[in-house]
LUMRO-394910 format. One line per 8 residues: number of its first residue (from 0); their letters; for each residue x, y, z of N, C-alpha, C. Coordinates in nm, 2 decimals, always signed. Layout:
<atoms>
NUM) A) X Y Z X Y Z X Y Z  ...
</atoms>
This chain:
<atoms>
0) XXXXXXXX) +5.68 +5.52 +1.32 +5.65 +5.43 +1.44 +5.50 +5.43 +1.46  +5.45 +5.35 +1.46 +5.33 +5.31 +1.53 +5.29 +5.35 +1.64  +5.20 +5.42 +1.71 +5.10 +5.45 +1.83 +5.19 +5.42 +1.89  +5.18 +5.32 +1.94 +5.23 +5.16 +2.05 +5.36 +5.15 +2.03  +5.47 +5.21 +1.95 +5.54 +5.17 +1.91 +5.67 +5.23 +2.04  +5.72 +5.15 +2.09 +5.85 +5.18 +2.16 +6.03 +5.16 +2.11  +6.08 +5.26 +2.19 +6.21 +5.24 +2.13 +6.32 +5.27 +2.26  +6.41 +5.17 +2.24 +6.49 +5.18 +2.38 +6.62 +5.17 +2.35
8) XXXXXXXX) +6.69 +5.28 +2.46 +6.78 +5.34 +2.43 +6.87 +5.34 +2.50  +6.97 +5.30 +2.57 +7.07 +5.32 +2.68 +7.01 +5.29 +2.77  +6.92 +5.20 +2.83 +6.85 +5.13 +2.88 +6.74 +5.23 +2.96  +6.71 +5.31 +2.84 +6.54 +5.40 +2.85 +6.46 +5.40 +2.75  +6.33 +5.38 +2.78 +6.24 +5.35 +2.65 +6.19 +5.47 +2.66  +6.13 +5.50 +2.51 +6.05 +5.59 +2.45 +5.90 +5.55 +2.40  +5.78 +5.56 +2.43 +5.67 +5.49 +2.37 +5.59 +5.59 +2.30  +5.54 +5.56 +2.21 +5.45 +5.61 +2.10 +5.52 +5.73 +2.04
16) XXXXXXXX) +5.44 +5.81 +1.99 +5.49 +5.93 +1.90 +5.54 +6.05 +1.96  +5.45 +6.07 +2.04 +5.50 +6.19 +2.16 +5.65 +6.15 +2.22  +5.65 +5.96 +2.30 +5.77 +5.97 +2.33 +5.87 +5.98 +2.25  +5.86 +5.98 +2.12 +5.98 +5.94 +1.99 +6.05 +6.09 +1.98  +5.92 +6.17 +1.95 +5.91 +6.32 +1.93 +6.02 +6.40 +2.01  +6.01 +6.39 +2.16 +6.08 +6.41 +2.30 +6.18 +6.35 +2.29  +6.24 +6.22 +2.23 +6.35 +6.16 +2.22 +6.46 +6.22 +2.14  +6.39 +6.24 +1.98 +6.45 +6.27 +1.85 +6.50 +6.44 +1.93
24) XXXXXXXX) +6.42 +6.51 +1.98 +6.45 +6.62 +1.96 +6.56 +6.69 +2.08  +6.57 +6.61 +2.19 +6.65 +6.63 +2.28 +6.75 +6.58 +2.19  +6.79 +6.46 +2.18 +6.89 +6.42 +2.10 +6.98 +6.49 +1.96  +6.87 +6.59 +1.92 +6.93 +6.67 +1.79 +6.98 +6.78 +1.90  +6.93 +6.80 +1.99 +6.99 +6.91 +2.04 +7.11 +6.93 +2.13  +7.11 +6.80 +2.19 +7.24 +6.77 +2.29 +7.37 +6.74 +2.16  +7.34 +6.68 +2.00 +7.45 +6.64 +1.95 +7.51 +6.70 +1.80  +7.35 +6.72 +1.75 +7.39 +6.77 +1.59 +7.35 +6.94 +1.61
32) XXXXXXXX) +7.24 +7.03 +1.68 +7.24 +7.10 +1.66 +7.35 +7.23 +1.68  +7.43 +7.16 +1.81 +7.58 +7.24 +1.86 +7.69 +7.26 +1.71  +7.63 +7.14 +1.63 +7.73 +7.20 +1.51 +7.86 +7.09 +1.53  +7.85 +6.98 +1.63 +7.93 +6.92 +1.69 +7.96 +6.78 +1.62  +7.89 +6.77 +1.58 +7.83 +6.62 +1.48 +7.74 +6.62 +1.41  +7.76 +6.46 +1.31 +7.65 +6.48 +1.20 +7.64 +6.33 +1.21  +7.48 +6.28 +1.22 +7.41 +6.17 +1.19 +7.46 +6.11 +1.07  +7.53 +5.98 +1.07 +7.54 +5.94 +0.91 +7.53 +5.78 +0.95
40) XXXXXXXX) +7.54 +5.69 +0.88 +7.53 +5.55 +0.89 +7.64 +5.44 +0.82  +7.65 +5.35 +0.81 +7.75 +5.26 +0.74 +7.70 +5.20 +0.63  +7.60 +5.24 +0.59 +7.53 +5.18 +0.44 +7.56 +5.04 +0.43  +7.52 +4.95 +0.53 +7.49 +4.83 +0.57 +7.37 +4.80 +0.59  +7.27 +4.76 +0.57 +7.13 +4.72 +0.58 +7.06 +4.56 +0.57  +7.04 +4.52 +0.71 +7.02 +4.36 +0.67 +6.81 +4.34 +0.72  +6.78 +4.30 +0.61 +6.62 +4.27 +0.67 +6.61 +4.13 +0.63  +6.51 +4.06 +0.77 +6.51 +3.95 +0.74 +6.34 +3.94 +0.82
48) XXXXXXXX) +6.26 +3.87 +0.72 +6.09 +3.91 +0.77 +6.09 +4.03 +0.86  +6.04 +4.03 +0.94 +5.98 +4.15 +0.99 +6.10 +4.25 +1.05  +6.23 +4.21 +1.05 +6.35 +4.26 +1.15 +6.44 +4.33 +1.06  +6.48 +4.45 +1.10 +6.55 +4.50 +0.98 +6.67 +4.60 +1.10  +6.86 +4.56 +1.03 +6.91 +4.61 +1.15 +7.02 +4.67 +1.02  +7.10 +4.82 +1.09 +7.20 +4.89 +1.06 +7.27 +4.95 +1.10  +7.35 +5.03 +1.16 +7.44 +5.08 +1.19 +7.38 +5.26 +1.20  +7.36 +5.31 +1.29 +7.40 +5.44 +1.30 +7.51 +5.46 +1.38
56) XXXXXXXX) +7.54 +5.61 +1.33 +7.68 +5.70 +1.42 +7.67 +5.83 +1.39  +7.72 +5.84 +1.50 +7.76 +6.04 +1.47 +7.89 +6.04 +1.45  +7.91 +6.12 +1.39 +8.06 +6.18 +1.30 +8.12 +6.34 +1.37  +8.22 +6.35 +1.35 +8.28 +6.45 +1.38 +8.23 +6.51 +1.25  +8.20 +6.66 +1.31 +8.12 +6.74 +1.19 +8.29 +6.88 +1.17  +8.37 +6.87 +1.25 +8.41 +7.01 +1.26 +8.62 +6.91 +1.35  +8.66 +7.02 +1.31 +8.81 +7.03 +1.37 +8.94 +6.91 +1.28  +9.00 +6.86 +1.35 +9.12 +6.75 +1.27 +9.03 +6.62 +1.26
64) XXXXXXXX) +8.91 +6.61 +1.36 +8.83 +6.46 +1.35 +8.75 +6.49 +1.19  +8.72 +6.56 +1.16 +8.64 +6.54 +1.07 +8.61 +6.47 +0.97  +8.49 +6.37 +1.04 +8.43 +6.27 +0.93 +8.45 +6.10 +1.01  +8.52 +6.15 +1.14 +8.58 +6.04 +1.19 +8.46 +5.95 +1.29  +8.39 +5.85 +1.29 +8.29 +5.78 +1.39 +8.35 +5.83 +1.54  +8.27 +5.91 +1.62 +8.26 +5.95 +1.74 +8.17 +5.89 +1.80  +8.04 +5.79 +1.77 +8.00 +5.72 +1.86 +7.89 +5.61 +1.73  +7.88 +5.53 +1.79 +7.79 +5.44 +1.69 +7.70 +5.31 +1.80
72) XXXXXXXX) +7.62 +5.29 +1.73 +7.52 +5.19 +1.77 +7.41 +5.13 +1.69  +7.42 +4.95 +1.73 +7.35 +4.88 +1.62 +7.20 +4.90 +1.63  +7.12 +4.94 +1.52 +6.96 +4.93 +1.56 +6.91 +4.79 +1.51  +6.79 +4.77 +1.55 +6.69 +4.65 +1.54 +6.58 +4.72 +1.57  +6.49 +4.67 +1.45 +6.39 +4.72 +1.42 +6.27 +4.64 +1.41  +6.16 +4.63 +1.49 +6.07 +4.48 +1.45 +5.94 +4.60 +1.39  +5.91 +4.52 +1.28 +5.79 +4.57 +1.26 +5.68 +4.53 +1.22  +5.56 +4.60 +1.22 +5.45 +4.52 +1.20 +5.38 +4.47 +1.08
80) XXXXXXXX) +5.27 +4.44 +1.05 +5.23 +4.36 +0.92 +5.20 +4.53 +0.78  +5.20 +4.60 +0.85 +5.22 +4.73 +0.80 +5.32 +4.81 +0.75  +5.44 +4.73 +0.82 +5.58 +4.82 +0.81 +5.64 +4.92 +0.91  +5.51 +4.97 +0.99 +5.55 +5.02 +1.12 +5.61 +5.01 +1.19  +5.71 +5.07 +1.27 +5.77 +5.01 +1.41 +5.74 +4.98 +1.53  +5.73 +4.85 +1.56 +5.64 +4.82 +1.67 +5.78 +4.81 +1.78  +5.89 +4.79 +1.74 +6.03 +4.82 +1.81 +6.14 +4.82 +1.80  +6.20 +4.96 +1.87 +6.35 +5.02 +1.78 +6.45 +5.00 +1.95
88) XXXXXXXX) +6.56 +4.92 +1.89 +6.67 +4.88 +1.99 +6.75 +4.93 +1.92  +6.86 +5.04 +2.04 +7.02 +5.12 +1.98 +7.11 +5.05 +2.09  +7.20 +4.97 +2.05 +7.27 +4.88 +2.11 +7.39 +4.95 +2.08  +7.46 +5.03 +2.19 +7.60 +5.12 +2.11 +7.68 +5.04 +2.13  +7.76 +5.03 +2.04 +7.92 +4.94 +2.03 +8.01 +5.03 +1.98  +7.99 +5.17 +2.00 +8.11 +5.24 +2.05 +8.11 +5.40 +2.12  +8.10 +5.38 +2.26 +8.03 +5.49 +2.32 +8.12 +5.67 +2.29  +8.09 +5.75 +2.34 +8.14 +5.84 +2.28 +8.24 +5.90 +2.36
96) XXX) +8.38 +6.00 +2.32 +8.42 +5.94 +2.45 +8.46 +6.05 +2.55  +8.51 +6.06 +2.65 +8.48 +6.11 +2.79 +8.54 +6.26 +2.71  +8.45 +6.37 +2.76 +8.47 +6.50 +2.74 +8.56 +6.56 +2.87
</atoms>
């Protein structure tokens, strides 16, 4: 991501590196580091000029769910004449569900 670059999330942004950094790492810790889930994707990838969108999800890492989508959301990515991200949207279309 680029300097400038923002990314919004559940309707909260993250801006530049520092905020990504703060984002990424709370987020490993609230989901994958518990041992609870694992980050994987749908190996779907569509770019079109500068916009490039896919599919992440967390997976049941552990118990009878295992392997099964526990939460997912579409990204969109716009970037710059660089390749950078100048901005990342997680639009979830399937929330995770009530504990």
């Amino acid at each position: 991501m680029g300097p400038d670059g923002v990314e919004f999330v559940e309707g909260t942004q993250f801006r530049g590196h520092d905020g990504l950094v703060e984002r990424v790492a709370e987020a490993y810790g609230l989901f994958v580091a518990s041992g609870e889930y694992h980050v994987t994707h749908d190996n779907h990838v569509t770019v079109h000029d500068d916009v490039v969108k896919f599919t992440i999800q967390l997976t049941y890492a552990k118990g009878p769910r295992t392997g099964e989508v526990a939460w997912a959301a579409r990204v969109f990515l716009v970037l710059d004449g660089s390749g950078r991200i100048l901005q990342d949207y997680h639009l979830t279309v399937q929330p995770l569900p009530e504990a």
